[in-house]
Biotite code that builds the C-alpha atoms (Angstrom):
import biotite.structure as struc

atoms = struc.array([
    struc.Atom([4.754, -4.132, 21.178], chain_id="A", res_id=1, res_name="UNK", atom_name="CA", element="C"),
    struc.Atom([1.160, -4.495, 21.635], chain_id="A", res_id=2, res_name="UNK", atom_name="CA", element="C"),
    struc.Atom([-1.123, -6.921, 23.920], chain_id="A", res_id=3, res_name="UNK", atom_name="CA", element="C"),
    struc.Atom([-1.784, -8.815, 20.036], chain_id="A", res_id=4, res_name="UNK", atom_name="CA", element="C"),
    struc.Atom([0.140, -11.948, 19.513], chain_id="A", res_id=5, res_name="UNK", atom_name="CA", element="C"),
    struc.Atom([2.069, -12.189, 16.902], chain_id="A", res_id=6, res_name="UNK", atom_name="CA", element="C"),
    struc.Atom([1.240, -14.880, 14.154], chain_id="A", res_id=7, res_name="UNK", atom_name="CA", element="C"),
    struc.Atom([4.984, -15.623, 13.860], chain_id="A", res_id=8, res_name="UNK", atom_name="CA", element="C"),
    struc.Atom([4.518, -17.150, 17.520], chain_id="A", res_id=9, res_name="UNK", atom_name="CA", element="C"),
    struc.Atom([1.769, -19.462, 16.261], chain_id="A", res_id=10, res_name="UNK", atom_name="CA", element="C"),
    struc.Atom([3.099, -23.273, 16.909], chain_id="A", res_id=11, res_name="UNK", atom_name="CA", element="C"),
    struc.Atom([1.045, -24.093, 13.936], chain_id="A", res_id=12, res_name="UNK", atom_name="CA", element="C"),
    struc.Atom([1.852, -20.904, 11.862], chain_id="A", res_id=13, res_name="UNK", atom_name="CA", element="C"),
    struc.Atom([4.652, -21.934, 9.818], chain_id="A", res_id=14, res_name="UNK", atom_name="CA", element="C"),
    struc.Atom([3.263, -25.721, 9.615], chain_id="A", res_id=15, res_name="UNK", atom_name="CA", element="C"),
    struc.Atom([0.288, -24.640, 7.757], chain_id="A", res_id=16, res_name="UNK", atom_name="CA", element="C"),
    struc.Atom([2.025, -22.096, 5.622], chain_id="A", res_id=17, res_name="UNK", atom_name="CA", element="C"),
    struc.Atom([3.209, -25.095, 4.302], chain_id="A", res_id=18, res_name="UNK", atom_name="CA", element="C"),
    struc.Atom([0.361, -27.068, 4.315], chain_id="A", res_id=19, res_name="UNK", atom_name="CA", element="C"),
    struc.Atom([-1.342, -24.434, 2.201], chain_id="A", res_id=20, res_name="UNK", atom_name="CA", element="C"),
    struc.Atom([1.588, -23.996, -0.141], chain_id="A", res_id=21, res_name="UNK", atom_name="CA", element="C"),
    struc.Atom([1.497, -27.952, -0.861], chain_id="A", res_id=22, res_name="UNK", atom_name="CA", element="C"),
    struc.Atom([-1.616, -28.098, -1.623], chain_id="A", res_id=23, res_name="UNK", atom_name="CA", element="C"),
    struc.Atom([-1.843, -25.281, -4.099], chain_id="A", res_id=24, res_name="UNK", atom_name="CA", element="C"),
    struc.Atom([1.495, -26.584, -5.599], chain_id="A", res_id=25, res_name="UNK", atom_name="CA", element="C"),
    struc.Atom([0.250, -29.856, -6.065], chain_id="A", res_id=26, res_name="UNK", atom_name="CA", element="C"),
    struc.Atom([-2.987, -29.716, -7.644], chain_id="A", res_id=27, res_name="UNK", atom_name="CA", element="C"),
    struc.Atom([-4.025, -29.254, -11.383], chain_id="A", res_id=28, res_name="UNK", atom_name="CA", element="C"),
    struc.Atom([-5.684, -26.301, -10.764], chain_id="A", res_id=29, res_name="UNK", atom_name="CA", element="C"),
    struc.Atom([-4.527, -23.026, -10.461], chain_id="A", res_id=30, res_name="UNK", atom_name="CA", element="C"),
    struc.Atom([-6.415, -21.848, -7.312], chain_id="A", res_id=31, res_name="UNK", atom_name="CA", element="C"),
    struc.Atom([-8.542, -23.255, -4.074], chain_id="A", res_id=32, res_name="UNK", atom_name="CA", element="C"),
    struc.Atom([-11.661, -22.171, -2.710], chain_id="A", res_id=33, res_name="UNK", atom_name="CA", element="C"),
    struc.Atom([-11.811, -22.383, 1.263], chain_id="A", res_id=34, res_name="UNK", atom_name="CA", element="C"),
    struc.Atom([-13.768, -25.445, 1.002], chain_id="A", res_id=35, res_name="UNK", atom_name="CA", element="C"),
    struc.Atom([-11.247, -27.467, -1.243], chain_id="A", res_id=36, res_name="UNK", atom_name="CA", element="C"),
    struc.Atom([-8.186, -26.681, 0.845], chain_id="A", res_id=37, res_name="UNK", atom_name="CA", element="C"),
    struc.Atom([-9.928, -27.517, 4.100], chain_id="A", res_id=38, res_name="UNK", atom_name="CA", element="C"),
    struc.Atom([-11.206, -31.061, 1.994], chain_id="A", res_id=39, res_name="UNK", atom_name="CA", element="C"),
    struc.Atom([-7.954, -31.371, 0.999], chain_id="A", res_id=40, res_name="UNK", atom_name="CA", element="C"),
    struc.Atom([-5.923, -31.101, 4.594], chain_id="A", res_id=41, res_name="UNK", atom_name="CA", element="C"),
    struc.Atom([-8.881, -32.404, 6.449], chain_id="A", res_id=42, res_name="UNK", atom_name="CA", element="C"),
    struc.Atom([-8.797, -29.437, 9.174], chain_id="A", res_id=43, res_name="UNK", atom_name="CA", element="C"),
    struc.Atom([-9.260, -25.756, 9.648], chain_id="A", res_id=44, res_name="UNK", atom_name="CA", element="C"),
    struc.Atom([-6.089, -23.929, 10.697], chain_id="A", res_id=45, res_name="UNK", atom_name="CA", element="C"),
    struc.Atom([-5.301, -23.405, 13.884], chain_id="A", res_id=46, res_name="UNK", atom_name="CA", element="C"),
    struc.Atom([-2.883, -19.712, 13.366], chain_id="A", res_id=47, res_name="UNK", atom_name="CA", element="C"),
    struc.Atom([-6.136, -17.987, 11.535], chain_id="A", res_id=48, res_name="UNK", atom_name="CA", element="C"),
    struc.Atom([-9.830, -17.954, 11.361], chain_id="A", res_id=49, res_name="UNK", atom_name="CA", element="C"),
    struc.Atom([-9.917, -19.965, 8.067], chain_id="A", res_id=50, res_name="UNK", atom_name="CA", element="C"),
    struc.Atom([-6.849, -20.927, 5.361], chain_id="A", res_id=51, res_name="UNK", atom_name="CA", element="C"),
    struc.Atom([-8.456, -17.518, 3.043], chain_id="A", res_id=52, res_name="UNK", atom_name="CA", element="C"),
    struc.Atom([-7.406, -15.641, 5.800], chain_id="A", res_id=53, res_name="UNK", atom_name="CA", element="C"),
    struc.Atom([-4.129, -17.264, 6.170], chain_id="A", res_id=54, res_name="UNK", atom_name="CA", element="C"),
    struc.Atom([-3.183, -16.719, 2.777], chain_id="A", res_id=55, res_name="UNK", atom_name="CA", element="C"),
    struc.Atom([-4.476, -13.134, 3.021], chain_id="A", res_id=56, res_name="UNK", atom_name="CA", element="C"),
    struc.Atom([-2.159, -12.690, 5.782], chain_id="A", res_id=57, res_name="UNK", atom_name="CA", element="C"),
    struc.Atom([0.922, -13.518, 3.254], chain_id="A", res_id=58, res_name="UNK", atom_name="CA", element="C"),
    struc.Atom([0.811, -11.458, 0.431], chain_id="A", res_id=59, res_name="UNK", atom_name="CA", element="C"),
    struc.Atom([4.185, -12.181, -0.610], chain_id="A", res_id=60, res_name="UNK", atom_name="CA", element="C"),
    struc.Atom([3.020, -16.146, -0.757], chain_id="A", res_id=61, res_name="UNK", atom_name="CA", element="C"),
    struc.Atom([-0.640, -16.356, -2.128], chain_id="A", res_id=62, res_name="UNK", atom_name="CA", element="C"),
    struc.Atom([-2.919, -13.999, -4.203], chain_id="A", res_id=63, res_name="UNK", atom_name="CA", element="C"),
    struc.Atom([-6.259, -14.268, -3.179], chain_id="A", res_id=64, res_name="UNK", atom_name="CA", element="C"),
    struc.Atom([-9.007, -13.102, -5.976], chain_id="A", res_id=65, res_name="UNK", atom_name="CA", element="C"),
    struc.Atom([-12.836, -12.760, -5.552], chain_id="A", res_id=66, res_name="UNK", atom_name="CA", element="C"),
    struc.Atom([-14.320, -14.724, -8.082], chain_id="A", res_id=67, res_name="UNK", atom_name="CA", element="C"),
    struc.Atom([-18.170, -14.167, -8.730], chain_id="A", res_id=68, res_name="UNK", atom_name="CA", element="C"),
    struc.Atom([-18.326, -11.642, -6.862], chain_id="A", res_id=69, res_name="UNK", atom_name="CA", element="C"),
    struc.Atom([-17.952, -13.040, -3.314], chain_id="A", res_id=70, res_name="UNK", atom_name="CA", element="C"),
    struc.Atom([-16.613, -16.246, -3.620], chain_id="A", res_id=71, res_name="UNK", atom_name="CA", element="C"),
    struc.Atom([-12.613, -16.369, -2.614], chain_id="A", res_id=72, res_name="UNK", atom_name="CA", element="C"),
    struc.Atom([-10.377, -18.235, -4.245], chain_id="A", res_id=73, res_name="UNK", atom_name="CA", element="C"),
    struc.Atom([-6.242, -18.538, -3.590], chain_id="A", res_id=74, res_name="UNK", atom_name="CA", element="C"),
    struc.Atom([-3.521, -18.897, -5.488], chain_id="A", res_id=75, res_name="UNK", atom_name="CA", element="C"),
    struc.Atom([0.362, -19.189, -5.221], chain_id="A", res_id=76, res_name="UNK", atom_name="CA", element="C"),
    struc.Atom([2.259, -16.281, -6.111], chain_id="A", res_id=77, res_name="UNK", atom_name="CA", element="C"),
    struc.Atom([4.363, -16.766, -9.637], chain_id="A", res_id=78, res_name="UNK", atom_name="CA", element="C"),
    struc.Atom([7.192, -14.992, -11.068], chain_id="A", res_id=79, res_name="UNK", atom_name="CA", element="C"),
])
């Protein structure tokens, strides 16, 4: 295994998948920008540079699309 931890051995990891998951399954919108998750849970994640990159990290759990051509928006995963 290499010297690179492991975000399975976060604390926070699994805490936050949830957190993100919640707040994308609870809202009328489809998808969240950066900026309304991190409105919405008050705080930047602690297992990743930004919840975007969290969700990028679990493919199997969020779609993340590029709206406007740089703006990042996420999604839950359907169907």
């Amino acid at each position: 295994m290499s010297g690179k931890k492991s975000f399975y051995l976060e604390l926070a990891w699994l805490g936050e998948v949830f957190s993100l998951i919640q707040v994308l399954a609870y809202h009328k919108g489809t998808s969240r920008s950066e900026e309304g998750v991190g409105g919405e849970l008050q705080r930047k994640p602690e297992s990743a540079g930004s919840w975007i990159e969290l969700a990028e990290a679990h493919p199997e759990l969020f779609r993340v699309r590029v709206k406007e051509g740089r703006r990042k928006l996420v999604a839950l995963v359907s169907g």
